[in-house]
C-alpha positions in Angstrom: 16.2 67.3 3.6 17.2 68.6 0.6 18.7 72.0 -0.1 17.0 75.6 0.0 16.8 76.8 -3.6 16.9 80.4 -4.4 14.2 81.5 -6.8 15.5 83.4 -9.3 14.6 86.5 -11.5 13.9 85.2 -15.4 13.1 87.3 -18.2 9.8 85.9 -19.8 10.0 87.7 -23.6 9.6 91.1 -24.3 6.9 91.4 -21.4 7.3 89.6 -19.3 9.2 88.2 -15.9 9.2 85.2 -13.4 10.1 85.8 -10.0 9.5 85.1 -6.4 6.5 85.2 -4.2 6.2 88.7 -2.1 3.8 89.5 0.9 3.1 92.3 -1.9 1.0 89.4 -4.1 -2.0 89.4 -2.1 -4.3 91.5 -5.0 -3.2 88.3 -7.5 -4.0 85.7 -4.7 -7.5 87.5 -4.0 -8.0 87.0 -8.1 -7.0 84.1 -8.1 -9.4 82.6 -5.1 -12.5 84.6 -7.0 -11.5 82.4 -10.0 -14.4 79.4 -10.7 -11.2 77.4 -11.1 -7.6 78.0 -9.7 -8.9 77.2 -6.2 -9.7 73.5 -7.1 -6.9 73.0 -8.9 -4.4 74.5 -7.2 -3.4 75.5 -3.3 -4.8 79.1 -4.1 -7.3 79.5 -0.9 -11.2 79.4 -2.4 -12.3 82.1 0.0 -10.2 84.7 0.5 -8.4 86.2 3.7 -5.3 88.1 4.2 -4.1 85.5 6.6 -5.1 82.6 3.9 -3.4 84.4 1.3 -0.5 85.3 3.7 -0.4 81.4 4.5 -0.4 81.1 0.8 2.5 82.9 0.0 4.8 81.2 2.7 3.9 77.9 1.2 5.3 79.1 -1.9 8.6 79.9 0.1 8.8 77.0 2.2 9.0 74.8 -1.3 12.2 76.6 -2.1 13.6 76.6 1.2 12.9 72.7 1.8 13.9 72.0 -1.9 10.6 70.8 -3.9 10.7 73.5 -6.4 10.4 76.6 -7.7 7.8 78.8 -7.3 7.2 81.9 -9.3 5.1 84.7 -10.1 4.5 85.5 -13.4 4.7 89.4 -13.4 4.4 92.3 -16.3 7.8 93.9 -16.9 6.7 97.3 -18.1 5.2 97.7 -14.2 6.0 94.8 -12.3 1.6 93.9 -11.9 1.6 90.1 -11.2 -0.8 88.1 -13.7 -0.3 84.6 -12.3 2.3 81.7 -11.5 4.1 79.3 -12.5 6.1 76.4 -10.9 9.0 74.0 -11.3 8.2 70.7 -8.9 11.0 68.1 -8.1 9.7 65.7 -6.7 11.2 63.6 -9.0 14.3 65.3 -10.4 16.5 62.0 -8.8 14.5 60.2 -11.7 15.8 62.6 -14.5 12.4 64.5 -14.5 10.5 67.5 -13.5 6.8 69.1 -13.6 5.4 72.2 -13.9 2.2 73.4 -13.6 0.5 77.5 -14.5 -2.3 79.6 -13.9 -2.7 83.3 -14.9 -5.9 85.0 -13.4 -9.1 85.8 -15.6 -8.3 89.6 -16.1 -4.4 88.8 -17.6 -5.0 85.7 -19.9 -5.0 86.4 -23.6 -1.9 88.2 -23.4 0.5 85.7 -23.9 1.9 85.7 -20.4 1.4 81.7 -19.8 3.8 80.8 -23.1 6.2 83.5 -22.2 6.1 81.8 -19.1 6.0 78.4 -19.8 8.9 78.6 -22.6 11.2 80.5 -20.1 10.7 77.9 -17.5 11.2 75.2 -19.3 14.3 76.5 -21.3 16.2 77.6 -17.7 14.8 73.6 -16.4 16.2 72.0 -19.2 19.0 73.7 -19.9 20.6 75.4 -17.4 19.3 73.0 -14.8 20.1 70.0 -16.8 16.9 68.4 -15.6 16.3 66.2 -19.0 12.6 66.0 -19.0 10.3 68.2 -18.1 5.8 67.3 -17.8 3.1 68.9 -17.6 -0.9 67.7 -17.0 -3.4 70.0 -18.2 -7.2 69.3 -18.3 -8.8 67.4 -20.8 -11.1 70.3 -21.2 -8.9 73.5 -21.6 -8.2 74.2 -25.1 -6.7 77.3 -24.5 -3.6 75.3 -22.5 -3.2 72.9 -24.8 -2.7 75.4 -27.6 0.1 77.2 -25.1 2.1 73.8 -24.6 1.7 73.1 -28.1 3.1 76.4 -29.3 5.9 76.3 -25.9 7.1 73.2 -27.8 5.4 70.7 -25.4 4.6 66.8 -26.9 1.2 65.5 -26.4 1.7 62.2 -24.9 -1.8 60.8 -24.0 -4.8 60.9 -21.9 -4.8 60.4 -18.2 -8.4 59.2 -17.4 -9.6 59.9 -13.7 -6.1 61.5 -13.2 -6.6 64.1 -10.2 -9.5 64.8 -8.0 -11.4 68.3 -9.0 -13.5 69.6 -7.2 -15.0 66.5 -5.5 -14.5 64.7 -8.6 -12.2 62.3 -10.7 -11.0 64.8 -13.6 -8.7 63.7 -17.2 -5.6 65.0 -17.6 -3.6 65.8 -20.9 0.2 64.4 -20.3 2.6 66.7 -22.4 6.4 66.5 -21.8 9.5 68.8 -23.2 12.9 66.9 -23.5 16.2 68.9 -23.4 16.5 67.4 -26.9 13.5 69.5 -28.1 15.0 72.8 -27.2 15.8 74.9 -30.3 
């Protein structure tokens, strides 16, 4: 078993923060499971409960206490309202690399929180970590995430056809990856 991690407390840019999971977070999980999306793509429960949500939120700690990542909540500063999540996974950190993987609910996007996000994350992960690579898989069909790895400083590195199972179906992925060499 590998050791717990302690999530910490980033600041995201002017707005924004990462930090842990809280019982607190069921409003952004019940967004989140009324999403057409998240739920298919993610372990965000597609109908909502407390006690799915609760369940939810434990997973979340339970992957810091066994050691598989990182799991935060993406959060406003200015009053703390969570928009969405982000994650570190390291499954294969022994290999010299690390994913991550985002979502911000419907109501939030637009607002910059996924770059602010996604930049902070992958700063701490490459730098302070010392993890040297760092990838990400988004959909072939979500312009809006390509445009926020892109801008994060992500590379594009090629098409991953049939890649994950979505929704009852083989979906592409988009690999991107950020070397600690491509920090600023």
């Amino acid at each position: 078993m590998t050791s717990p991690l302690t999530v910490p407390r980033l600041i995201a840019g002017d707005k924004f923060l990462l930090r842990p999971w809280e019982l607190a977070d069921l409003p952004l999980i019940r967004k989140a499971s009324d999403d057409e999306y998240i739920p298919l793509i993610t372990t965000v429960p597609s109908a909502y409960s407390v006690e799915a949500a609760e369940d939810f939120v434990r997973r979340q700690w339970e992957r810091a206490e066994n050691g598989t990542g990182y799991p935060f909540v993406i959060a406003r500063r200015a009053d703390g309202r969570p928009l969405g999540s982000i994650g570190l996974w390291l499954k294969d950190v022994g290999a010299g690399r690390a994913s991550t993987g985002y979502w911000v609910v419907e109501s939030s996007r637009g607002q910059g929180a996924a770059a602010a996000a996604l930049r902070t994350l992958a700063t701490w992960a490459l730098a302070d970590l010392r993890i040297p690579r760092l990838h990400l898989y988004v959909e072939a069909w979500n312009a809006a995430s390509h445009r926020t790895a892109e801008r994060v400083g992500f590379q594009r590195e090629g098409l991953l056809r049939s890649w994950q199972q979505v929704g009852g179906e083989r979906r592409d992925m988009i690999s991107y990856s950020m070397l600690a060499a491509d920090l600023p």
